[in-house]
N, C-alpha and C positions, 0 to 999 in steps of 0.2 A: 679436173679429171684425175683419178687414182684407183688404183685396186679397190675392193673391200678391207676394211681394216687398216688404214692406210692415214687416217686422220681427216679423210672429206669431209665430214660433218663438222666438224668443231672448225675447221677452215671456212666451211662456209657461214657456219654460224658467225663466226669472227668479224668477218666481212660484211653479212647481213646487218650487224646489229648500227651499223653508218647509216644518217640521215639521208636519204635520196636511194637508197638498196632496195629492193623488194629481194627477199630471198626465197623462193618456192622449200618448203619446210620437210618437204619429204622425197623420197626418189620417186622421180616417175617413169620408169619403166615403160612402161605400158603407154605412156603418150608416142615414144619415140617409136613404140612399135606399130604404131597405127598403118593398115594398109601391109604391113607386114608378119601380120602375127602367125605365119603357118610356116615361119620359118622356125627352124627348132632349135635355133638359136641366135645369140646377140649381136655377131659379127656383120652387119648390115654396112654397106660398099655405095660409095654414092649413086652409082644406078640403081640401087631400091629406094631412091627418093624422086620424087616427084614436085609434080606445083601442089594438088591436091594437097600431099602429103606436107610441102613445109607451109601451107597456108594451115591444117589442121594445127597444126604443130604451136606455128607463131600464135594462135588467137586462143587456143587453151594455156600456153603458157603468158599471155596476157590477161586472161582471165584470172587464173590462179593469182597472179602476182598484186592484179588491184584487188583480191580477197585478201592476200595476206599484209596489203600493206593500208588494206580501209581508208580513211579519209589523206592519210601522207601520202606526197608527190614521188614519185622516185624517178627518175635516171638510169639507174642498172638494175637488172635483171641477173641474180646468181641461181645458175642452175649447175646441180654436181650428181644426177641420178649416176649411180656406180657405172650400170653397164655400159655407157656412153666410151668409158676409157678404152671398149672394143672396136669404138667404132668412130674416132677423130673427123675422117673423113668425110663421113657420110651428116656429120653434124655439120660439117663446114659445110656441105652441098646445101644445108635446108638453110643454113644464118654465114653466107659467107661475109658477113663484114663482123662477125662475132671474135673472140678473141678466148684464146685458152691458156688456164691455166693446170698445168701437170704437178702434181706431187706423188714423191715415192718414196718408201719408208723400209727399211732393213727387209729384205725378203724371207728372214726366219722369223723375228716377231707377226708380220702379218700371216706367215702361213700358219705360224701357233695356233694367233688368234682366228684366224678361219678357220681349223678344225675343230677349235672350240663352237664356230658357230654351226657347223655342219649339226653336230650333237645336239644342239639346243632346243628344246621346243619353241614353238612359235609363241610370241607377246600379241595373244589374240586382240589386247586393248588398243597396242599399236596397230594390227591390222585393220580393227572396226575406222579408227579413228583416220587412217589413210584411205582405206574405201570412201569418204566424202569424197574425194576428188577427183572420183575417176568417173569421166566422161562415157554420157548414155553409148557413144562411139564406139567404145572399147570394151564394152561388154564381153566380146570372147576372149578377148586378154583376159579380162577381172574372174573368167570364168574358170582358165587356166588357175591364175595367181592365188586363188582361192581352195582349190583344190591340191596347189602344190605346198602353200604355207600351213594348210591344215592335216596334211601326213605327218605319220611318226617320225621322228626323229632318227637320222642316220642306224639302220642295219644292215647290217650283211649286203649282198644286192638290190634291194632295193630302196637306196637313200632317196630323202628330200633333196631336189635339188639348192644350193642355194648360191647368192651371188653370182656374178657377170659368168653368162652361159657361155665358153669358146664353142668352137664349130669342131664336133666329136664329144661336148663333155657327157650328154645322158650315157652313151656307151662307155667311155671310159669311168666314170660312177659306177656302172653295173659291175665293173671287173677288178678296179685297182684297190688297190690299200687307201685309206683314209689321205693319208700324208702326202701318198704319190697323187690324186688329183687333185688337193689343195696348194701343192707343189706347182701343178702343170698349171693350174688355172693362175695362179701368182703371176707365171712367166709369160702366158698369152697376155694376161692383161696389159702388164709394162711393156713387151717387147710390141704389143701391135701399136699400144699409145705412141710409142716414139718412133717407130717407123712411118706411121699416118701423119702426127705431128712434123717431123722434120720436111713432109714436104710440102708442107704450109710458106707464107711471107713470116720471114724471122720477127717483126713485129706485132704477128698474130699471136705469137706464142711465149709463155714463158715457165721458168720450170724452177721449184722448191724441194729442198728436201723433210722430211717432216722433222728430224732433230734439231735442224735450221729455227726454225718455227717454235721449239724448246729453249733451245741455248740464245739464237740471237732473234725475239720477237721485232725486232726493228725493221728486219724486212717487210714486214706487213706492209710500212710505208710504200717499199717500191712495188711489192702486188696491187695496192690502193692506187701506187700512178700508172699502172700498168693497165688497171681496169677502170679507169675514169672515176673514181675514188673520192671525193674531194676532203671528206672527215676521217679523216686516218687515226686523228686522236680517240675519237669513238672506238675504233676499232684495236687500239692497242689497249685504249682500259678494259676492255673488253674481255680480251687477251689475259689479261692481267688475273682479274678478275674471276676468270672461270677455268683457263685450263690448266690441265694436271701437268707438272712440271715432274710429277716423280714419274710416271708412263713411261718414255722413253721408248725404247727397246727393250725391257724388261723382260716382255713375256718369250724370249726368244732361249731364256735360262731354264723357261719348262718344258722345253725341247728333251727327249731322248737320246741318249747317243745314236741309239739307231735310226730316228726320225732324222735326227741332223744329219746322217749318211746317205738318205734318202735324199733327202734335199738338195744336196751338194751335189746327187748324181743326176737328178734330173733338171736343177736350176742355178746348179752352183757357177754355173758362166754369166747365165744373167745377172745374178746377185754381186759379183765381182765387175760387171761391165758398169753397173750403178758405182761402185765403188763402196760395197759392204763386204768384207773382208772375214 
């Protein structure tokens, strides 16, 4: 679990690419909103789950997982859809013997890079090609999803929404500066992840930083014993192999002075309680 822009994907990918993994390949959203979708947004509390709801749940995400893992056997199950980071909790209510792992990453490079993605049009080829998966169920999600990823691109009032929805973001989208909801959304996402988390069993949970994951890949190891793992060598050439080692925090230098004051006034406690400075 982590914000958007936060390094999930390549985490998960890292992990995935271990004999016995099945890793579901894209976010699914839209699974975990099943039964809930006329909420109007992400922040889902374990009373909107159900049996219905975590039997949906488990047998789409077992389904998915023997597509993407074909004839191999696997073991674990990595799932990292973004908005989940909203809602700890209510994932433990559907897979209580599940086990989570948190990552969080400089809260100025990710708010960068998510104002970058606000602006961005949508990768229709990515959207066709994640539409396979989504279950005849969820139809009025895919209906929603469809209509939201195919608006213009961040204007004035009426932006795309994009990434993990907090509870308030359409409206504050209508009204704020760019920076200030990609700011607030930053802060909802970390601050509810680890207030949900902390009152989990300490051995449910464990938590990385993403420049961790840069400087010292060996941790992998202990994420790999942490999630029942067993090829951890896979997983660090892996590592090795694919990710950008120049990335970093980078993007956090195409900041504006006045972005960055922004930042600092609506999340600069959060980004200092992480210990980004």
């Amino acid at each position: 679990m982590g914000a958007g822009r936060s390094g999930t994907k390549i985490f998960r990918d890292c992990l995935g690419s271990a004999e016995g993994v099945a890793a579901i390949p894209y976010d699914i959203g839209y699974v975990w909103r099943y039964g809930n979708e006329t909420i109007p947004h992400d922040e889902l509390l374990p009373e909107h789950g159900s049996n219905e709801i975590s039997k949906f749940v488990e047998t789409t995400l077992e389904r998915m997982a023997r597509r993407v893992s074909g004839k191999n056997q696997y073991d674990v199950i990595i799932e990292k859809s973004v908005p989940n980071v909203l809602r700890p909790a209510f994932v433990s209510k559907l897979f209580p013997e599940s086990r989570f792992v948190s990552i969080v990453r400089d809260g100025y490079a990710v708010i960068e890079s998510s104002m970058r993605n606000w602006r961005a049009p949508s990768d229709r080829g990515y959207l066709l090609d994640k539409l396979r998966y989504f279950p005849p169920q969820n139809y009025r999600y895919a209906l929603w999803y469809i209509a939201n990823k195919t608006k213009s691109s961040f204007q004035g009032r009426s932006p795309t929404l994009w990434g993990p929805r907090y509870d308030g973001m359409a409206k504050d989208a209508a009204t704020l500066s760019l920076v200030d909801i990609c700011a607030l959304q930053w802060m909802h996402c970390v601050e509810r992840c680890a207030e949900q988390l902390a009152t989990l069993a300490p051995e449910r949970v464990m938590s990385v930083y993403y420049d961790d994951l840069i400087a010292k890949p060996e941790i992998l190891r202990d994420v790999c014993n942490f999630c029942g793992i067993a090829n951890s060598d896979q997983v660090l050439d892996f590592h090795t192999q694919t990710f950008d080692l120049d990335r970093g925090s980078k993007g956090a230098s195409r900041l504006t002075e006045f972005e960055r004051k922004r930042i600092d006034a609506i999340a600069g406690k959060t980004i200092r309680r992480f210990c980004y400075v």
